[in-house]
C-alpha positions as CSV (number, residue, x, y, z in Angstrom):
1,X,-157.7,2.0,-66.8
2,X,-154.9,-0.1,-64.8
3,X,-156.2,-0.7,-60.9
4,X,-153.6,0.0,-58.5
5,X,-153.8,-4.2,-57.6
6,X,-153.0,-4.9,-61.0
7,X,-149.7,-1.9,-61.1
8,X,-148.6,-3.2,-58.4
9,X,-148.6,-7.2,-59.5
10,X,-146.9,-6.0,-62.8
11,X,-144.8,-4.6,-60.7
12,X,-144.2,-7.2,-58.2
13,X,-145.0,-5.8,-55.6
14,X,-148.2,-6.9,-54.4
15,X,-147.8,-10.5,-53.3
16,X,-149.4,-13.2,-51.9
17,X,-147.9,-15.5,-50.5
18,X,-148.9,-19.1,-49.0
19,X,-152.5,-19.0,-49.1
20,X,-154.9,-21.5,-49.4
21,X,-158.1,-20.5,-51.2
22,X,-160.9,-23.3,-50.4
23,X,-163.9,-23.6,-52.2
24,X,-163.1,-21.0,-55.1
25,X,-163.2,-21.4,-58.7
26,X,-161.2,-17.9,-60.1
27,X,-158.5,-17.3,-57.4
28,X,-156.7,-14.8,-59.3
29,X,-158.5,-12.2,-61.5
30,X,-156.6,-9.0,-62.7
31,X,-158.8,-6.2,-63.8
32,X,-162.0,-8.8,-63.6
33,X,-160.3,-10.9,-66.1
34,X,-158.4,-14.8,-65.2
35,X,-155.0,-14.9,-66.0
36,X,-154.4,-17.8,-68.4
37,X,-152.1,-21.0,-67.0
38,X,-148.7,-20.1,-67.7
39,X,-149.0,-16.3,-67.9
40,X,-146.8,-14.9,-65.9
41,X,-149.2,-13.6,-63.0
42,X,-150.6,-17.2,-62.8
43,X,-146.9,-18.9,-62.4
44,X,-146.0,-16.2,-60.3
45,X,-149.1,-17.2,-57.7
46,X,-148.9,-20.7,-57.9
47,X,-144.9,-20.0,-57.5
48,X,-145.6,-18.4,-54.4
49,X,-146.9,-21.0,-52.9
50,X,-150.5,-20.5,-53.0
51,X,-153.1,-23.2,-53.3
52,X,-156.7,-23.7,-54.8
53,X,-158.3,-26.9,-52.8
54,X,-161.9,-27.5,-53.4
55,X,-164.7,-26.6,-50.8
56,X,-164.6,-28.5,-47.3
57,X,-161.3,-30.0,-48.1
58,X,-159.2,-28.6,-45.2
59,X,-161.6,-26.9,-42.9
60,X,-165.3,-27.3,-42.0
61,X,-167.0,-23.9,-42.7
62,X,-170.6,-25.4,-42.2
63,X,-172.8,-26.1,-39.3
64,X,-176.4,-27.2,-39.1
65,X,-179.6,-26.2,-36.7
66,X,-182.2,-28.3,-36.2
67,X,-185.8,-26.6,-36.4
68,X,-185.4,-27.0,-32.3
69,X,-182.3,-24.7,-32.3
70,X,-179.9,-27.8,-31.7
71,X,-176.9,-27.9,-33.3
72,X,-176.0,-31.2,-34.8
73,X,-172.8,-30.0,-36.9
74,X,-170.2,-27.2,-35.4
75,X,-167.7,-25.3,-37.5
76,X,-164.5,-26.7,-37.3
77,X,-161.8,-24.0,-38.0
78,X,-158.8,-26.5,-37.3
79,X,-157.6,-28.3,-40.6
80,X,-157.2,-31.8,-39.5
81,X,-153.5,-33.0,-38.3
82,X,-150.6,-33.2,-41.0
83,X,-153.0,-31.1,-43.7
84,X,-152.6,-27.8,-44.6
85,X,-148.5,-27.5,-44.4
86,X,-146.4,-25.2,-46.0
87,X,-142.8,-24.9,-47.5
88,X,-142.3,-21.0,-47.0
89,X,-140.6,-20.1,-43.8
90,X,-142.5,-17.6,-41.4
91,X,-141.5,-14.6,-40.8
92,X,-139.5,-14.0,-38.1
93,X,-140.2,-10.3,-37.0
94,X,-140.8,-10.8,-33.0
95,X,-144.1,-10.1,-33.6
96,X,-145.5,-13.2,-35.2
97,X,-145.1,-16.7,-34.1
98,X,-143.8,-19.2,-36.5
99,X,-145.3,-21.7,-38.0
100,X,-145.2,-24.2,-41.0
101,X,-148.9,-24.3,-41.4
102,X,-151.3,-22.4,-43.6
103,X,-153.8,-20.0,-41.9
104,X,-154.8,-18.4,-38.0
105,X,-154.6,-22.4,-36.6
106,X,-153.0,-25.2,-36.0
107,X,-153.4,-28.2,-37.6
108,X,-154.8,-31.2,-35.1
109,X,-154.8,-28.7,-32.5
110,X,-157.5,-26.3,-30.2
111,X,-158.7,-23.7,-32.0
112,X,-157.4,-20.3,-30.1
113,X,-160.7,-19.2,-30.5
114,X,-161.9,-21.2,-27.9
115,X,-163.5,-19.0,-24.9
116,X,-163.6,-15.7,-26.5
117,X,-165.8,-15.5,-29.6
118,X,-169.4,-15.6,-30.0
119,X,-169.2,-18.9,-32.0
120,X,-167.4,-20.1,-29.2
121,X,-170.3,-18.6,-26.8
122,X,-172.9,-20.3,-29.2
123,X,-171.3,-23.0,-29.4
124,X,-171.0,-23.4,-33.0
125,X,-167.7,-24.4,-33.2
126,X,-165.6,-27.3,-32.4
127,X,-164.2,-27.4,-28.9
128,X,-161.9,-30.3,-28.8
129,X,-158.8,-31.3,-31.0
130,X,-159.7,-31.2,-34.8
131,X,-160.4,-35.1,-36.2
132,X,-160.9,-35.9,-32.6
133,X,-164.0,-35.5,-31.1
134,X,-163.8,-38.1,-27.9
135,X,-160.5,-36.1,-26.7
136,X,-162.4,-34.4,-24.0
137,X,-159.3,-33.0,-22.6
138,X,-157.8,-31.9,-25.8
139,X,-154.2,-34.0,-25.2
140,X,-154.4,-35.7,-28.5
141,X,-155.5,-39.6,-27.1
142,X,-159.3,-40.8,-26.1
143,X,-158.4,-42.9,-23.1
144,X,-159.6,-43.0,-19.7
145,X,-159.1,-39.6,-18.4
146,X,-161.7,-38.6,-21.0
147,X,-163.9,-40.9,-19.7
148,X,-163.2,-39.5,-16.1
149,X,-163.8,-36.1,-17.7
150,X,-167.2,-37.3,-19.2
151,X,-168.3,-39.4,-16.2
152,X,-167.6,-36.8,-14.0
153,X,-169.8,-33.9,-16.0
154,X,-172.8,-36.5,-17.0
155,X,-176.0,-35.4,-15.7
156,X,-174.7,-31.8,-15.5
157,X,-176.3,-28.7,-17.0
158,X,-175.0,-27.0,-20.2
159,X,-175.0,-22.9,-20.4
């Protein structure tokens, strides 16, 4: 029996397009079954622009708790500056905004996330530039108004 996923790539007209699958070893399976390089289905996806990159390579998925409930690692959602680029154009609809970047963020910058979500509540994810950890104020440089910024909140209380 033909799925409607495979119909429609035999078809072409399922696509995907510009993704970035991290961390998986069969990316593409049609009908439970890996396409073999150079078939058609497997050109066609690696012709669209999609990528296979092993696990941890562009994002930080992970995070670790210490018996004491501390975290000592955050997810880091942000692939790190100049990573995670793309040759496709976005589309321009007036709905989304363009970017030449793979995924929800952009690389080297603060996560959007930041504020709203329960991992951001929890504080299990990263809440300064990606890569940059002593950029306090999220500009992109660790100079002295970071140090004002962390001068000025030492001693204080966490919530």
């Amino acid at each position: 029996m033909t799925t409607a996923v495979e119909t429609n790539w035999n078809a072409n007209t399922f696509n995907v397009k510009n993704c970035t699958f991290q961390g998986v070893t069969n990316n593409l399976r049609i009908n439970g079954a890996v396409p073999a390089g150079g078939s058609p289905a497997q050109n066609k996806f690696t012709a669209d622009g999609n990528l296979v990159v092993a696990a941890q390579t562009l994002i930080d998925a992970t995070y670790t708790l210490t018996g004491a409930n501390v975290i000592t690692d955050r997810v880091n959602p942000v692939p790190a500056a100049g990573t995670a680029t793309s040759t496709l154009n976005p589309p321009n609809d007036g709905f989304f905004s363009g970017g030449k970047y793979r995924g929800a963020f952009e690389p080297g910058k603060k996560p959007w996330t930041q504020g709203w979500t329960l991992a951001a509540d929890l504080g299990l994810d990263v809440a300064a530039v990606a890569g940059c950890a002593g950029d306090i104020n999220s500009d992109g440089l660790i100079n002295s108004t970071d140090f004002g910024l962390f001068v000025g909140a030492f001693n204080g209380t966490c919530y």
